[in-house]
N, C-alpha and C positions, 0 to 999 in steps of 0.2 A: 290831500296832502301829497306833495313831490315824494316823501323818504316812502309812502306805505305804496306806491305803484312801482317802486322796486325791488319789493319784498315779494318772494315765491313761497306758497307753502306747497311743500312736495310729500310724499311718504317715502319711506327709506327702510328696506325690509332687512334684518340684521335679525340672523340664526331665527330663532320662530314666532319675531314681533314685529310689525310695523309700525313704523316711528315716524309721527306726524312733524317737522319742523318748518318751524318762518324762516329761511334763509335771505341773503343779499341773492338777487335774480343774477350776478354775476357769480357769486361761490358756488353755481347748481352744480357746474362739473365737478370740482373738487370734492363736495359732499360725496355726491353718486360715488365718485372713487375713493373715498375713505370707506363708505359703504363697504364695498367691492372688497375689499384690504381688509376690514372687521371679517366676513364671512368664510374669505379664503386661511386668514388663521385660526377661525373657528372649527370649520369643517378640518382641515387639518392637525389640531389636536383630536376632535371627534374623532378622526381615524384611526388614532391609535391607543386612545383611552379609552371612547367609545365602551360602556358595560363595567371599566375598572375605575374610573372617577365621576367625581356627580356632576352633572351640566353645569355649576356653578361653577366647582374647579375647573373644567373646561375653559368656560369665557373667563375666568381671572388669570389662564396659561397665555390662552390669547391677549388678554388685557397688557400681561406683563412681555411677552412677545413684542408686542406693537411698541410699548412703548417704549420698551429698550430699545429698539430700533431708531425712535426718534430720536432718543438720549443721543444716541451714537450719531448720529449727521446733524445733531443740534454742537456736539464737541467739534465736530468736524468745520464747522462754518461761525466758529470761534474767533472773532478777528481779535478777543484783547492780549493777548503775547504780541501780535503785529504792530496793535496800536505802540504797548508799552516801548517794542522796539525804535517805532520811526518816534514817540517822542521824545527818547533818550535824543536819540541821531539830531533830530531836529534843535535840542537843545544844546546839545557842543557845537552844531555849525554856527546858532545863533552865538554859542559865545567866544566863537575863533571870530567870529566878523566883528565883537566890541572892539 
């Protein structure tokens, strides 16, 4: 099969598991760096919780870390205010031209 010779199974080491996944042989880098991105907000809760909260809460600070982050450049890259504007606009040009 064409689709299964561009599937890569790689392992992906995230705080003290290795995680086996089938990825697209083109997303390997992205993975690897979300990887990357999962441990560095781990370890850094670790660092300062580290003995006063349970490794759970730990990865659910990181969890919610991350993904607030995304939230925020997902708002950021928001085109529907822009749309709604240009098809107001578009709609009075089109009806100064009737």
């Amino acid at each position: 099969m064409a689709g299964e010779e561009e599937k890569l199974h790689i392992r992906l080491h995230i705080y003290d598991t290795d995680m086996p996944v089938v990825i697209d042989r083109a997303d390997e880098f992205t993975y690897r760096e979300a990887a990357k991105d999962i441990n560095k907000a781990i370890n850094a809760y670790s660092e300062i919780f580290k003995g006063k909260k349970s490794d759970k809460e730990i990865l659910y600070m990181a969890l919610i870390d991350i993904t607030y982050n995304y939230e925020v450049e997902k708002m950021k890259n928001d085109t529907t205010p822009i749309n709604d504007i240009l098809s107001k606009i578009t709609t009075e040009i089109e009806d100064a031209l009737k």
